[in-house]
Structure formats: structure tokens, C-alpha cells
C-alpha positions, 0 to 999 in steps of 0.5 A: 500500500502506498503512503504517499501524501499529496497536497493540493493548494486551491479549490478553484477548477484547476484544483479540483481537476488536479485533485481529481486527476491525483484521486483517479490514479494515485495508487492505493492508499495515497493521501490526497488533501486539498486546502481553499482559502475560501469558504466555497470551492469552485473559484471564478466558478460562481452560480447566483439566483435571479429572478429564480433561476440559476445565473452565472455570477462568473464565466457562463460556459466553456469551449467544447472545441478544448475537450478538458472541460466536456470531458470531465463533465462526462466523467462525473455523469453530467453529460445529460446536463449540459446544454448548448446556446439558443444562439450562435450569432453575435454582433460587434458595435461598429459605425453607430449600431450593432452588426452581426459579426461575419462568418468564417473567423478564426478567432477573431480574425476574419478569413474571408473577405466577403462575408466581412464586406457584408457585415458592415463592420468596416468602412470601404477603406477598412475593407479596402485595407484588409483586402490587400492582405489577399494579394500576398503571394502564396507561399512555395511549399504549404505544410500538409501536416500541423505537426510539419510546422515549428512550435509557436515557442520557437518562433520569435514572438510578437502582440498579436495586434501587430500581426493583425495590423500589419496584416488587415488594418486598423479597422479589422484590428480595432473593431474585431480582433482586439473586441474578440481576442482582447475580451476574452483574456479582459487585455488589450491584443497590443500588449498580447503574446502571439505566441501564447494567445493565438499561436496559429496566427503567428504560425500564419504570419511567419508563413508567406502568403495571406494571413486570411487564406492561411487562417482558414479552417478546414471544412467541417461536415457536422456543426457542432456546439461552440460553448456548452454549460451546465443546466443548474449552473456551472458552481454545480461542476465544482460541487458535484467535484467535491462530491466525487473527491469526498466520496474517494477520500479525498480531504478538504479543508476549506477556510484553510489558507496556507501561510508557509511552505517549507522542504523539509526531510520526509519519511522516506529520507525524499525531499518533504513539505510542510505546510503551516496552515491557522489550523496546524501543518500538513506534511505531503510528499508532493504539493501542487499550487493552483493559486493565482501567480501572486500569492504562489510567489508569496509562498516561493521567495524564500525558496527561490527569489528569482522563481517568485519574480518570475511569477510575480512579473505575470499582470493582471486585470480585474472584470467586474459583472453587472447582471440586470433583469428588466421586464419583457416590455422594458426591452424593445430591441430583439436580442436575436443572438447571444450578445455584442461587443464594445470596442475600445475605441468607443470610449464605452465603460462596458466591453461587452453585453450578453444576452442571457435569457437568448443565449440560454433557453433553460433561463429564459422567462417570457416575462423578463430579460436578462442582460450582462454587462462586462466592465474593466480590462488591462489598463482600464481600471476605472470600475476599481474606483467606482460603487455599485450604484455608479457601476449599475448607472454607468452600464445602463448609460452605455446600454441605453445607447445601444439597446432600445431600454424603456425603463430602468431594470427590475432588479441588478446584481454587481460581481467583481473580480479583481485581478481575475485575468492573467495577462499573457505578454510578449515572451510569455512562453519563456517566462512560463518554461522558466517558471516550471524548469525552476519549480522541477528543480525543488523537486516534489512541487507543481504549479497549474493555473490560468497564470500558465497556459490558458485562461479558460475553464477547458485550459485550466481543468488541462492544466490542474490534471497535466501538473497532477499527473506529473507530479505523481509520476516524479513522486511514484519513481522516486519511491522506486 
């Protein structure tokens, strides 16, 4: 039987992933603790109620192309929960009104000229710019195969608002990628690592020819779904977690922050952890962060300085959500999508608006609607500084500009989330190789998280489970 203990520092996804990954396959008899700071698990995972149905307080679905997420789903027999969008369409604010985004994107990188010329996003000098693009030559040799292509890592890096620019213009940067791409992160694609954010458009650029052309995806037979959540809300993925760890033996401690983390001699004579915690210290053979960059170098510099400034040099932004809900007559504009998209350049406070009640049937009342705004990205902290009514007023003066609103909201719910999104800047590839070379040098240790190698949930439960199973793997040799 094994005596191997495990410590896993941080009940958000990439923690639970982790620990579920250790409980799965860690050989009979391993211990394996997780310890929250928090009184809930989940993290950004975050379920409310409003106007009696389950809202999504965080993140409101995931990417199914990414298959960690459905995945795990799956394993946990939530696979006839999960549900689709009503809708695939959304729009972009651009030239005084909403318009349909065009098809054909990669990303947020339009590959087709035509169905941008369609959409209205672009002026005829826009369109004219981005047209040129096509005009490149085609390259000489093509590669057949993604794997006869160099890693995004080996290629010199650059912002993705560079290649875009360069590419397709001003216009198609600042109306479409940096809304899209930018959005998703809460960054700007002029600070953003090509090779860390979207490495198939670096890979397309360093390749000769139209950036439009070698974006293209290959033509698929069956349509799928984009995102997928959870009926009851995504908070249920974390407890039904939990509930699966608890039922394996898994230990969790929540309201449990971890002060110290020290190597100090184990039983087996192999490198050991302690763990000073207000409720006493654990001891582990192995211990995995899944923490935010921050408060992992709080807990690294007095091992390693130069591994906490690594991790410490790793910004972020802070999002903060303003969920509404208006009576049906309140709402005159048609909300035929799932949503739209702010500019920048617009000088708005919101970045983007979902529709909730279109974009989800199994929320959706005939007698209401639920709209979310999104405020705050890398460089704009201007939400920081304001209260919730300020916030709930400032959302609904950008709304009232766009949407036909004919009267204030029934009911508004403010959630903030500071420091909630890595920023992944040029050179981040090798800041995260460094990172992880000088974590394997202390030997039993990993770290997982959104700082890494992805900010989304698919990317973050890959994360947790990957480092899980290195980790366990280097423990398992070492007992050997």
C-alpha cells in the first residue's frame, strides 16, 4: 500500500481537476488533501439566483472545441446536463449600431473577405485595407501536416495586434480582433503574446502568403456546439467535484489558507513539505499550487527569489459583472443572438453585453430579460474606483445607447473580480518554461493555473490534471 501524501493548494477548477486527476490514479492508499482559502470551492466558478433561476455570477460556459472541460463533465455523469446556446450569432458595435459579426473567423480574425464586406463592420477603406492582405503571394511549399510546422515557442514572438495590423488594418484590428481576442483574456491584443494567445496566427504570419487564406479552417461536415454549460449552473461542476473527491477520500479543508511552505526531510529520507496552515501543518510528499501567480510567489521567495519574480512579473486585470433583469416590455430591441461587443475605441465603460435569457433557453422567462454587462480590462481600471450604484448607472448609460431600454431594470446584481485575468505578454512562453524548469528543480512541487497556459475553464481543468499527473509520476519513481 502506498503512503504517499499529496497536497493540493486551491479549490478553484484547476484544483479540483488536479485533485481529481491525483484521486483517479494515485495508487492505493495515497493521501490526497486539498486546502481553499475560501469558504466555497469552485473559484471564478460562481452560480447566483435571479429572478429564480440559476445565473452565472462568473464565466457562463466553456469551449467544447478544448475537450478538458466536456470531458470531465462526462466523467462525473453530467453529460445529460449540459446544454448548448439558443444562439450562435453575435454582433460587434461598429459605425453607430450593432452588426452581426461575419462568418468564417478564426478567432477573431476574419478569413474571408466577403462575408466581412457584408457585415458592415468596416468602412470601404477598412475593407479596402484588409483586402490587400489577399494579394500576398502564396507561399512555395504549404505544410500538409500541423505537426510539419515549428512550435509557436520557437518562433520569435510578437502582440498579436501587430500581426493583425500589419496584416488587415486598423479597422479589422480595432473593431474585431482586439473586441474578440482582447475580451476574452479582459487585455488589450497590443500588449498580447502571439505566441501564447493565438499561436496559429503567428504560425500564419511567419508563413508567406495571406494571413486570411492561411487562417482558414478546414471544412467541417457536422456543426457542432461552440460553448456548452451546465443546466443548474456551472458552481454545480465544482460541487458535484467535491462530491466525487469526498466520496474517494479525498480531504478538504476549506477556510484553510496556507501561510508557509517549507522542504523539509520526509519519511522516506525524499525531499518533504510542510505546510503551516491557522489550523496546524500538513506534511505531503508532493504539493501542487493552483493559486493565482501572486500569492504562489508569496509562498516561493524564500525558496527561490528569482522563481517568485518570475511569477510575480505575470499582470493582471480585474472584470467586474453587472447582471440586470428588466421586464419583457422594458426591452424593445430583439436580442436575436447571444450578445455584442464594445470596442475600445468607443470610449464605452462596458466591453461587452450578453444576452442571457437568448443565449440560454433553460433561463429564459417570457416575462423578463436578462442582460450582462462586462466592465474593466488591462489598463482600464476605472470600475476599481467606482460603487455599485455608479457601476449599475454607468452600464445602463452605455446600454441605453445601444439597446432600445424603456425603463430602468427590475432588479441588478454587481460581481467583481479583481485581478481575475492573467495577462499573457510578449515572451510569455519563456517566462512560463522558466517558471516550471525552476519549480522541477525543488523537486516534489507543481504549479497549474490560468497564470500558465490558458485562461479558460477547458485550459485550466488541462492544466490542474497535466501538473497532477506529473507530479505523481516524479513522486511514484522516486519511491522506486
Amino acid at each position: 500500500m502506498s503512503d504517499l501524501a499529496v497536497a493540493v493548494i486551491g479549490g478553484g477548477i484547476t484544483g479540483l481537476a488536479a485533485a481529481w486527476q491525483l484521486a483517479c490514479t494515485a495508487p492505493p492508499g495515497t493521501r490526497v488533501v486539498l486546502l481553499e482559502a475560501d469558504d466555497r470551492l469552485g473559484g471564478k466558478l460562481r452560480t447566483g439566483e435571479i429572478g429564480g433561476r440559476p445565473v452565472e455570477l462568473g464565466p457562463d460556459a466553456f469551449l467544447v472545441r478544448r475537450h478538458e472541460a466536456f470531458a470531465l463533465c462526462e466523467e462525473l455523469g453530467l453529460g445529460p446536463e449540459m446544454v448548448a446556446p439558443a444562439s450562435s450569432r453575435a454582433f460587434v458595435w461598429a459605425r453607430g449600431r450593432l452588426r452581426a459579426l461575419p462568418a468564417g473567423m478564426a478567432l477573431g480574425v476574419p478569413t474571408r473577405l466577403g462575408p466581412l464586406a457584408r457585415s458592415g463592420i468596416c468602412s470601404g477603406t477598412g475593407l479596402g485595407r484588409a483586402a490587400l492582405d489577399l494579394l500576398a503571394p502564396a507561399p512555395r511549399h504549404k505544410a500538409v501536416h500541423s505537426g510539419d510546422e515549428p512550435d509557436a515557442a520557437q518562433l520569435d514572438d510578437e502582440t498579436v495586434g501587430s500581426v493583425v495590423r500589419r496584416h488587415l488594418g486598423n479597422q479589422v484590428h480595432d473593431r474585431l480582433a482586439d473586441p474578440l481576442i482582447g475580451g476574452i483574456h479582459a487585455g488589450a491584443i497590443d500588449t498580447m503574446s502571439a505566441a501564447a494567445v493565438f499561436p496559429e496566427l503567428l504560425r500564419a504570419d511567419r508563413r508567406a502568403g495571406s494571413l486570411m487564406r492561411g487562417l482558414r479552417p478546414p471544412k467541417l461536415t457536422t456543426q457542432s456546439p461552440v460553448f456548452m454549460t451546465v443546466r443548474g449552473g456551472l458552481e454545480s461542476l465544482a460541487q458535484h467535484l467535491r462530491a466525487a473527491l469526498e466520496e474517494r477520500g479525498v480531504e478538504i479543508r476549506l477556510g484553510t489558507a496556507v501561510k508557509d511552505l517549507q522542504p523539509q526531510m520526509g519519511r522516506t529520507q525524499a525531499r518533504c513539505w510542510s505546510l503551516s496552515t491557522e489550523a496546524g501543518d500538513v506534511e505531503a510528499d508532493g504539493v501542487l499550487l493552483a493559486i493565482p501567480a501572486v500569492p504562489a510567489a508569496l509562498l516561493l521567495r524564500r525558496l527561490d527569489s528569482t522563481l517568485a519574480d518570475l511569477l510575480d512579473g505575470i499582470p493582471y486585470s480585474s472584470v467586474t459583472l453587472v447582471t440586470l433583469r428588466f421586464a419583457a416590455e422594458a426591452v424593445a430591441s430583439p436580442l436575436d443572438g447571444t450578445g455584442f461587443l464594445v470596442p475600445v475605441a468607443e470610449g464605452r465603460l462596458i466591453t461587452a453585453c450578453t444576452f442571457l435569457s437568448s443565449k440560454w433557453a433553460h433561463i429564459a422567462h417570457t416575462d423578463d430579460v436578462l442582460l450582462r454587462a462586462s466592465i474593466g480590462r488591462y489598463g482600464d481600471d476605472r470600475q476599481a474606483k467606482m460603487s455599485e450604484e455608479e457601476v449599475v448607472r454607468g452600464a445602463l448609460r452605455d446600454l441605453r445607447r445601444m439597446l432600445d431600454l424603456r425603463d430602468d431594470p427590475i432588479e441588478s446584481v454587481v460581481t467583481r473580480w479583481p485581478g481575475a485575468f492573467p495577462q499573457y505578454l510578449v515572451g510569455h512562453l519563456r517566462r512560463v518554461r522558466s517558471i516550471e524548469e525552476r519549480v522541477d528543480r525543488l523537486g516534489g512541487l507543481a504549479v497549474a493555473g490560468a497564470a500558465l497556459h490558458g485562461v479558460g475553464i477547458p485550459a485550466c481543468v488541462g492544466s490542474g490534471r497535466s501538473a497532477a499527473e506529473l507530479l505523481l509520476g516524479t513522486l511514484v519513481a522516486e519511491r522506486r
